[in-house]
C-alpha positions in Angstrom: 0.0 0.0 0.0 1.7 3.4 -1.1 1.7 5.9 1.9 0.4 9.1 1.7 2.3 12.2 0.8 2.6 14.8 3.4 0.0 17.5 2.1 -2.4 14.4 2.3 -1.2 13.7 6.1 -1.9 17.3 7.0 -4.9 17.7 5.5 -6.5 14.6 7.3 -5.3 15.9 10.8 -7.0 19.3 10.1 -10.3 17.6 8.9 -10.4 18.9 5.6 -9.1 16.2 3.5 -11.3 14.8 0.5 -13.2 11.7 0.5 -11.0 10.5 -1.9 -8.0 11.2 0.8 -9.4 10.1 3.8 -9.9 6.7 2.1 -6.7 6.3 1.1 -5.3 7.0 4.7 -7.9 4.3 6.0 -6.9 2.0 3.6 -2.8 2.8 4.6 -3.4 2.8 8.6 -5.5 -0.6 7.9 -2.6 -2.5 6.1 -0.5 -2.8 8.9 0.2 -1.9 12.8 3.0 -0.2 12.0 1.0 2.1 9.8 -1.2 2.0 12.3 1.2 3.2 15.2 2.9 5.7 12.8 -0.3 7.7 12.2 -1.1 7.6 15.8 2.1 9.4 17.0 1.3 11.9 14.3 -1.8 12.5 15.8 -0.6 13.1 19.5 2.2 15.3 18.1 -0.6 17.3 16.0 -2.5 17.9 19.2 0.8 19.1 21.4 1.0 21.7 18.3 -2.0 22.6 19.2 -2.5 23.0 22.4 1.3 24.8 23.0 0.3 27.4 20.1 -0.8 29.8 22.6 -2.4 32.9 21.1 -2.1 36.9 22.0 -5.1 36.8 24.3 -4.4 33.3 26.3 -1.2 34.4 26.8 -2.5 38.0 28.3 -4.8 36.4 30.3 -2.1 33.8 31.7 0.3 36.4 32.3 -2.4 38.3 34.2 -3.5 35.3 36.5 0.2 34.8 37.2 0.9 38.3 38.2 -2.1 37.6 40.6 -0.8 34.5 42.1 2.5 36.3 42.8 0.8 39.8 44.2 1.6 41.9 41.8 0.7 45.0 41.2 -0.3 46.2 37.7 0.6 49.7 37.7 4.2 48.4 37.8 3.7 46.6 34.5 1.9 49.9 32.9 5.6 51.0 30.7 5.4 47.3 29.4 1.7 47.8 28.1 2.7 51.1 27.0 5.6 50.1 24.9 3.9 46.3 23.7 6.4 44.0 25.7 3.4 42.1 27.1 3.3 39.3 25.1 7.2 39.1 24.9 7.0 39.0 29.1 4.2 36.6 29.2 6.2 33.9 26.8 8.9 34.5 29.0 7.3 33.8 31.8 5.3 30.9 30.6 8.8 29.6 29.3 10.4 29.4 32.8 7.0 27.9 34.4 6.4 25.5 31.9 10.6 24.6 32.8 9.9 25.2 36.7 6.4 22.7 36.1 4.7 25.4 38.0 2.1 26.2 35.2 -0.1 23.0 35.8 -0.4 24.0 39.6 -1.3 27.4 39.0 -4.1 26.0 36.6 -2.2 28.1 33.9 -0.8 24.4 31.7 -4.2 22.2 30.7 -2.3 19.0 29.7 -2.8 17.0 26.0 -5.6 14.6 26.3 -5.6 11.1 26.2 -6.4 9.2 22.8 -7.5 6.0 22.1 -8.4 4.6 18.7 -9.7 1.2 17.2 -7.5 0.5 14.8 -7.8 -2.3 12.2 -11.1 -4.5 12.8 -10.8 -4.2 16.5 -13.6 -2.6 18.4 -12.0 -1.0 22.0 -13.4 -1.1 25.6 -12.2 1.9 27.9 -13.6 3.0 31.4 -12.9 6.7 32.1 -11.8 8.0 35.5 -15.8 8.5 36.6 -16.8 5.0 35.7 -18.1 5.6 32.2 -17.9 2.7 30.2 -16.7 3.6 26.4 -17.1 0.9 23.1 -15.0 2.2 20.0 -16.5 1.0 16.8 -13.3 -0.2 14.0 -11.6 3.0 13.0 -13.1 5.5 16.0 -10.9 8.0 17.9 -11.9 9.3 21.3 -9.9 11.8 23.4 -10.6 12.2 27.2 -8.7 13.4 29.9 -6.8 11.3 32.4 -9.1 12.9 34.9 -12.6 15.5 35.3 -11.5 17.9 37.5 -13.2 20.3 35.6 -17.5 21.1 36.5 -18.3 19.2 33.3 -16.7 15.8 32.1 -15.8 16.5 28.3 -14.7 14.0 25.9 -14.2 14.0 21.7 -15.3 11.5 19.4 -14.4 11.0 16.0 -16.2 7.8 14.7 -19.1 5.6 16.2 -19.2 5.0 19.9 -21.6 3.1 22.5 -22.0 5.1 25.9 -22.8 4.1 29.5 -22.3 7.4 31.4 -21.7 6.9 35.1 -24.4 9.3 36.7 -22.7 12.8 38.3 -25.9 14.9 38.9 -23.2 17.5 39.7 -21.1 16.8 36.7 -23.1 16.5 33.5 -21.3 14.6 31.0 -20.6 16.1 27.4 -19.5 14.3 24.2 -18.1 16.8 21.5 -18.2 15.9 17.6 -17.9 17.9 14.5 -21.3 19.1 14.2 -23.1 18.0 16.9 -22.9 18.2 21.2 -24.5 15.6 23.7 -25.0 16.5 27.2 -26.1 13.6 29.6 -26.3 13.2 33.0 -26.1 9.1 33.3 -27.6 7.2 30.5 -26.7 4.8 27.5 -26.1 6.3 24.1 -24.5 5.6 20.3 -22.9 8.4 18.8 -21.6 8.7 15.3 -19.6 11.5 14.5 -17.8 11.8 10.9 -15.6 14.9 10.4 -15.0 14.6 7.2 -18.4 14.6 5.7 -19.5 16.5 8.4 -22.5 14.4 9.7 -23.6 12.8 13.1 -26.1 10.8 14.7 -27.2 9.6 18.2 -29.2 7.0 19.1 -30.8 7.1 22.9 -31.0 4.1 24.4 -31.5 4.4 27.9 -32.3 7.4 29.8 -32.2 11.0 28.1 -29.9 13.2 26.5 -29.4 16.5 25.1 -28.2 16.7 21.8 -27.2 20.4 19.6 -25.4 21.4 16.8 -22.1 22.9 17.8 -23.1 26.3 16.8 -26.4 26.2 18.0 -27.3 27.4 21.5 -30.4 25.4 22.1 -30.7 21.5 22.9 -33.6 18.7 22.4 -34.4 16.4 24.7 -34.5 12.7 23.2 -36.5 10.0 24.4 -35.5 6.1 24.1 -36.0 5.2 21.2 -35.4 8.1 19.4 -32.8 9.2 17.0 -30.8 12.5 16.3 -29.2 12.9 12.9 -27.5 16.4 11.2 -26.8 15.5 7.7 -24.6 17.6 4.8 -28.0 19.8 5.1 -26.7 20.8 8.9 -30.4 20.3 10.0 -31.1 18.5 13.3 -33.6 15.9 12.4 -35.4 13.4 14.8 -36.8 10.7 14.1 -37.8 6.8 15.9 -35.8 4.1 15.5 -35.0 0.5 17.0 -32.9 0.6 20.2 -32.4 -2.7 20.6 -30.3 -2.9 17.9 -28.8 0.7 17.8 -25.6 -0.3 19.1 -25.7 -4.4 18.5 -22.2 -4.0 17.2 -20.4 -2.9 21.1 -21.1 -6.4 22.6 -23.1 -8.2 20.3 -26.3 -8.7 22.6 -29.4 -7.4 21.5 -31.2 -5.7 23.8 -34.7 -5.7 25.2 -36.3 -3.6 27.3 -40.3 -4.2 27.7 -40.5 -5.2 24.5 -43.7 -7.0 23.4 -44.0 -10.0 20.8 -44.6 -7.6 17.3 -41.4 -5.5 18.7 -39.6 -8.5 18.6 -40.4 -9.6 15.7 -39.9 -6.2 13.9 -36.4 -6.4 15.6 -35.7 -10.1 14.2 -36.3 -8.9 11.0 -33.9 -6.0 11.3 -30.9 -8.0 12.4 -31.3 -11.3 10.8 -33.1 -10.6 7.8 -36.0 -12.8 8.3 -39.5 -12.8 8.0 -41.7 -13.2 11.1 -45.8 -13.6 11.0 -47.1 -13.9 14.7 -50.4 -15.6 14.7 -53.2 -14.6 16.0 -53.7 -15.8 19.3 -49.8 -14.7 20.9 -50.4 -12.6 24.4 -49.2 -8.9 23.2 -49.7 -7.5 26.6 -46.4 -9.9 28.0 -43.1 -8.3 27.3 -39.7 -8.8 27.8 -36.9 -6.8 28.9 -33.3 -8.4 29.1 -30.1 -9.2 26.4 -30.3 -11.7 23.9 -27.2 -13.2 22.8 -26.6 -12.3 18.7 -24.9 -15.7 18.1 -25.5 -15.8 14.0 -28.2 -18.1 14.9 -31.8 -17.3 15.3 -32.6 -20.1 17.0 -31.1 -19.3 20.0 -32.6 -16.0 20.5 -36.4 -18.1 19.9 -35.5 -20.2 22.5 -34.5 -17.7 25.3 -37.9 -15.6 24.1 -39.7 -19.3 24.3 -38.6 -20.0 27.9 -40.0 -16.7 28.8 -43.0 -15.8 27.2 -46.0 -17.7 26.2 -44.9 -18.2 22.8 -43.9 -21.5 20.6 -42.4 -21.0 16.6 -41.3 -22.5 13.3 -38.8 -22.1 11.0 -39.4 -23.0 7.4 -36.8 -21.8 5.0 -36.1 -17.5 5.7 -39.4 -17.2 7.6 -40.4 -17.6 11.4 -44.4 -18.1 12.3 -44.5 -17.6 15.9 -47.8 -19.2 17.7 -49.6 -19.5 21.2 -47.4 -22.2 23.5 -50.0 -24.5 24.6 
């Protein structure tokens, strides 16, 4: 597999690179773990660029909280505002802290973020410092910090990832994408966020969440069940969709929560690609609410249902007729 030229490299670690280009870097990083490992350590030295480019008005403002720390006054600094050796001052003095390591303790130094990405075919279990359990879908990127100390817990997802938020009534938990923000308290979520193409989705599982566009102000409130999408047209759709198999990929369990016979059979269809005809007859006020094992086999998931509910089936060729148990 050729490997990218430089221009291509840059372009994808600034989000602006074309389809075209961001294939061809998936299809490079996928051809080996060395690839693989190579484009990481690009990334993390991208993001230290980043974060040390410190512009005019950080830099005032750090300068300023320092001069607070260490008590003193401003009017003795009024010839250097005067004459524009403020920012030359404040680099200086960020130099020596940054050297001294007294600029994390003053709250002056916020340090890189931790990534983690799924590389290859791999899908990638993390829990963060507050419990919350993180699934990365094959490709995804997510960068967190090593610890919230902040009154939020922010986190940034590139890709497709399956959420169980630990619940901080205190500390409402916020996933950042391209286009689109979710703010949670504790609930289970998937979240697709695609930089290049500039689209998102999240699907609501358990719980509730508040989901935005980045440059919008307001949030909606989604239900389980429910689904939030902002295509290339940069609208925030909602519409219904199937949560028990919203995020079947994470663990491979379908899951179930008070779900009655039809709802089951609708989600059969969806994952298997059957066809399901309950007869008339079948108790549609019993549900069930559990995980199903997704073992390739449909069979097994009829059977758990069958040693639950009052239900018996058949299978004859790519369809499933599920009857009263006697």
């Amino acid at each position: 597999m050729k490997k990218p030229t430089e221009d291509i490299f840059m372009r994808f670690l600034q989000g602006c690179c074309s389809e075209e280009e961001l294939i061809m870097v998936k299809s490079w990083v996928d051809s080996s773990e060395d690839n693989a490992s190579e484009l990481f350590h690009m990334k993390r030295a991208y993001q230290r660029m980043q974060i040390a480019a410190i512009s005019d008005e950080h830099t005032e403002q750090a300068l300023n909280k320092m001069l607070d720390k260490c008590h003193v006054e401003e009017e003795t600094l009024t010839p250097f505002y005067r004459i524009g050796w403020l920012k030359y001052a404040a680099v200086l003095v960020i130099t020596l802290l940054v050297g001294a390591g007294i600029m994390y303790k003053a709250g002056l130094f916020v340090p890189a973020p931790e990534t983690l990405i799924a590389y290859g075919d791999n899908i990638k279990e993390l829990t963060l410092a507050d419990g919350t359990r993180v699934w990365l879908n094959k490709g995804a990127e997510l960068r967190y910090p090593k610890d919230f100390e902040s009154d939020e817990r922010h986190v940034t997802l590139e890709g497709e990832g399956y959420f169980e938020v630990a619940k901080d009534a205190k500390k409402p938990f916020v996933v950042k994408g391209e286009v689109m923000t979710v703010r949670v308290l504790g609930t289970k979520f998937n979240f697709k966020s695609h930089k290049a193409s500039h689209t998102a989705e999240v699907s609501l599982i358990e719980g509730s969440v508040g989901v935005k566009h980045t440059s919008a102000e307001d949030m909606v409130l989604l239900s389980p069940g429910q689904k939030a999408e902002i295509n290339t047209d940069r609208m925030l759709k909602i519409s219904e969709i199937n949560a028990s198999v919203a995020a079947l990929w994470h663990d491979n369990l379908i899951h179930l929560n008070q779900t009655n016979v039809n709802a089951i059979a609708r989600t059969i269809e969806e994952v298997y690609g059957m066809k399901v005809i309950v007869k008339a007859g079948v108790d549609l006020e019993r549900t069930y609410s559990g995980v199903v094992p997704y073992r390739g086999s449909v069979d097994s998931l009829m059977i758990s249902l069958k040693n639950t509910l009052p239900i018996d089936y058949s299978i004859k060729g790519n369809t499933i007729t599920v009857f009263p148990s006697e």
